[in-house]
C-alpha positions as CSV (number, residue, x, y, z in Angstrom):
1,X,2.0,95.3,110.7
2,X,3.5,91.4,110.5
3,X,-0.1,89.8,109.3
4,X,-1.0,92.7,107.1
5,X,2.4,92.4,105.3
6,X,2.3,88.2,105.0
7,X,-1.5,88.6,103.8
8,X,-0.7,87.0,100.6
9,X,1.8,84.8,101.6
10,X,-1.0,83.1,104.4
11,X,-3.4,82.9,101.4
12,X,-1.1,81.3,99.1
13,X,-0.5,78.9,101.8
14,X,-4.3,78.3,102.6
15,X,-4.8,77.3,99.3
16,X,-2.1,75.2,98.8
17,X,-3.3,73.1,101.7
18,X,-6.7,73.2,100.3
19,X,-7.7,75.1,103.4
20,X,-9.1,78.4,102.2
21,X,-12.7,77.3,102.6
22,X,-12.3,76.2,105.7
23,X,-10.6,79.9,106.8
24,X,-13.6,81.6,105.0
25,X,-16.6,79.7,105.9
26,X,-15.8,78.8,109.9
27,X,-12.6,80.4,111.4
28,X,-13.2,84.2,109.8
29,X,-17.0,84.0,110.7
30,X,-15.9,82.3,114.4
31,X,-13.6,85.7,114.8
32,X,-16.7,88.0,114.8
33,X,-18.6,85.7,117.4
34,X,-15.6,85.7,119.8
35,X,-15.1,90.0,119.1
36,X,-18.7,90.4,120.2
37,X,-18.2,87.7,123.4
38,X,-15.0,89.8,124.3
39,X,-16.8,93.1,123.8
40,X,-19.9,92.3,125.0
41,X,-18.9,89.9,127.9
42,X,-20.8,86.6,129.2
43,X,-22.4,85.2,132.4
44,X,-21.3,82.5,134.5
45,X,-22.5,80.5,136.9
46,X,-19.9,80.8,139.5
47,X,-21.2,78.3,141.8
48,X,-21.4,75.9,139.3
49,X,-18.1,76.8,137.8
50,X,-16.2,76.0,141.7
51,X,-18.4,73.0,141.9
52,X,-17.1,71.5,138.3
53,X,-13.6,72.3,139.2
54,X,-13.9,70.5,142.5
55,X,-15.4,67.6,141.2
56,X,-12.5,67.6,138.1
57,X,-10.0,67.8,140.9
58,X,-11.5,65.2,143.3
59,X,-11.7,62.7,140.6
60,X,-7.7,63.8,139.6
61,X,-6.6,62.9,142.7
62,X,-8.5,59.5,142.5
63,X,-6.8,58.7,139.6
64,X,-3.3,59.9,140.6
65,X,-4.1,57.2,144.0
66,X,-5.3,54.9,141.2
67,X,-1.9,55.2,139.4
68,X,0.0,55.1,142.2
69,X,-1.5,51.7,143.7
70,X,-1.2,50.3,140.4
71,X,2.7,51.2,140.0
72,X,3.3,49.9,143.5
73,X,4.3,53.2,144.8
């Protein structure tokens, strides 16, 4: 496999950047929290999922009239 055979080459590269600490202490723990989410699953709150995404999209299109008055169009 691709990531298995550039192992090395993505560590080198890490630690050139001065990165490597920041691969081993946040983003390799952060994989096993978002395995076990995927795995496992979440709950949502549906209602107040629609309700969010109307209130983002009512106060897109007040913009978008905002941006429109203001161009002159």
């Amino acid at each position: 496999m691709y990531i298995f055979d550039k192992q090395k080459d993505f560590y080198d590269e890490l630690t050139k950047e001065e990165m490597l600490s920041l691969y081993n202490d946040i983003e390799l723990p952060l994989v096993y929290v978002l395995t076990n989410m995927e795995l496992t699953g979440f709950k949502i709150d549906r209602d107040y999922l629609e309700e969010s995404g109307n209130d983002i999209n009512n106060k897109l299109r007040s913009l978008e009239t905002s941006i429109y008055t203001i161009s002159g169009e």
